[in-house]
N, C-alpha and C positions, 0 to 999 in steps of 0.2 A: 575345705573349699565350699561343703554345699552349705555350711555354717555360713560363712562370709557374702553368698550372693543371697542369704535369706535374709541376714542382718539388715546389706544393699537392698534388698526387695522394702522391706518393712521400712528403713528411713525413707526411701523414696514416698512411699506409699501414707507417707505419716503428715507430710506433705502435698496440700491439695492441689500447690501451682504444677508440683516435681510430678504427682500422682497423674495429672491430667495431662500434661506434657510428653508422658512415657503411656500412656494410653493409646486405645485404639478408636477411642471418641475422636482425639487431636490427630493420629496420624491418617487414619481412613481417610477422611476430609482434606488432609493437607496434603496430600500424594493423588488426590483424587480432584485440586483443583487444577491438573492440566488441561482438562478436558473441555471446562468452561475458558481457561486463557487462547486457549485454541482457536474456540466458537467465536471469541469477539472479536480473536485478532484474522479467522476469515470474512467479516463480515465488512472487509475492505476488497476484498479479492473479486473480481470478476462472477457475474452470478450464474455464468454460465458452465461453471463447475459445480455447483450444489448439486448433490444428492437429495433427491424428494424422500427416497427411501429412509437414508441415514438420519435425515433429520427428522425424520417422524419419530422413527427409534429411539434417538437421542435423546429429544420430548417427552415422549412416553418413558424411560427410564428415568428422565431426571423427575419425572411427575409421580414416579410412584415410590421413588427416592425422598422427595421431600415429604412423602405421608409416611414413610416408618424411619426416620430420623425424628421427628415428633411423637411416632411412635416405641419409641424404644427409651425404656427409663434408664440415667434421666435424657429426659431432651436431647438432642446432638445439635444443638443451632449453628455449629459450624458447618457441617455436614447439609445443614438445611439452605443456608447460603450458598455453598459451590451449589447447590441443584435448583435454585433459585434464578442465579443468577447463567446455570445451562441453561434452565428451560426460555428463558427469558431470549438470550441469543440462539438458542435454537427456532422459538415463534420470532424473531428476528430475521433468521435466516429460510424457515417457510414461506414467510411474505415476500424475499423476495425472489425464490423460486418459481410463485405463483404469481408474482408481477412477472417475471422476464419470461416462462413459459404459456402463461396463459391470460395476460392479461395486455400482451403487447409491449412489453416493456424491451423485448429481445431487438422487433423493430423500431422501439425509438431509439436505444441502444447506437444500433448501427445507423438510424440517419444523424444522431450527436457525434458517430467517429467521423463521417462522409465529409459534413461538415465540418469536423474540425481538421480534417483531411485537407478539405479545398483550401479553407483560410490558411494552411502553412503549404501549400502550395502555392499559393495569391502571393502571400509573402516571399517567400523563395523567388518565384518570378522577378519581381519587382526590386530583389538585392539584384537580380545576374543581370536585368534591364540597365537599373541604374549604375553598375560595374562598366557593362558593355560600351554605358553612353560615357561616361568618365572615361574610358578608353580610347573611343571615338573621336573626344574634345581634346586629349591629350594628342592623338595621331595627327590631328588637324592642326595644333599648336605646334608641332616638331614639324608638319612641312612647311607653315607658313614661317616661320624661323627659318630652316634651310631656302624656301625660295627666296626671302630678304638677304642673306647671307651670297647665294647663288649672284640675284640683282648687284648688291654691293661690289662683290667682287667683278661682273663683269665691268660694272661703271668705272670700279680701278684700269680696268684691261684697259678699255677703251679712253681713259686718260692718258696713259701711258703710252697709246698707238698715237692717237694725236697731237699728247704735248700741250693738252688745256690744263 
């Protein structure tokens, strides 16, 4: 058996695509790019969950990440990408921690919901306005039908008592 996974070892290894594929140059990097998928897919999310802390962290790891993947022979340029393209959404995500904490961006923030608050209240209004009066025009159209209806029929009545 340990004949047969050395044989395995050695053809893999005989092979530069198979060699590097079964490596820990390709898997480090490739299991270790959740971390940036992560960072870019918060940097839709509300910034009033960021972390000042985590993201400094994050930063400062993926920064000392891309200097020993360049540092370690040979090269790890995969390795150097996922921490490129962390550090990148993480200085992504400090800016805007530092706009909506301290730069005022929390109260513009909230007067963009206020206002867009009001405008679909404005509009809401203005559907149950225009329901209300559609309503109104209808109730007004059913009595003035019933009173003509009412009119007719007495004018019947009163042919009918007199014989014109």
């Amino acid at each position: 058996m340990a004949a047969a996974v050395k044989a395995l070892n050695a053809r893999i290894r005989a092979n530069p695509v198979a060699d590097y594929f079964c490596s820990t140059h390709f898997w480090g990097p490739a299991s270790n790019f959740g971390i940036p998928i992560a960072a870019v897919m918060d940097t839709r999310k509300d910034p009033d969950i960021i972390s000042g802390r985590m993201t400094l962290a994050l930063a400062g790891y993926s920064g000392v990440f891309m200097r020993y993947s360049m540092a370690v022979t040979p090269k790890n340029y995969l390795l150097f990408g996922c921490h490129i393209v962390n550090f990148s959404a993480q200085m992504t995500q400090g800016y805007r921690f530092v706009n909506y904490w301290y730069m005022g961006g929390r109260d513009k923030l909230a007067k963009d919901r206020a206002e867009q608050g009001l405008g679909e209240a404005e509009a809401a209004t203005k559907d149950i306005a225009g329901s209300a009066k559609a309503g109104a025009q209808s109730a007004v159209d059913q009595a003035k039908a019933g009173t003509q209806n009412a009119v007719d029929e007495a004018k019947k009545q009163v042919e009918k008592v007199t014989g014109r």
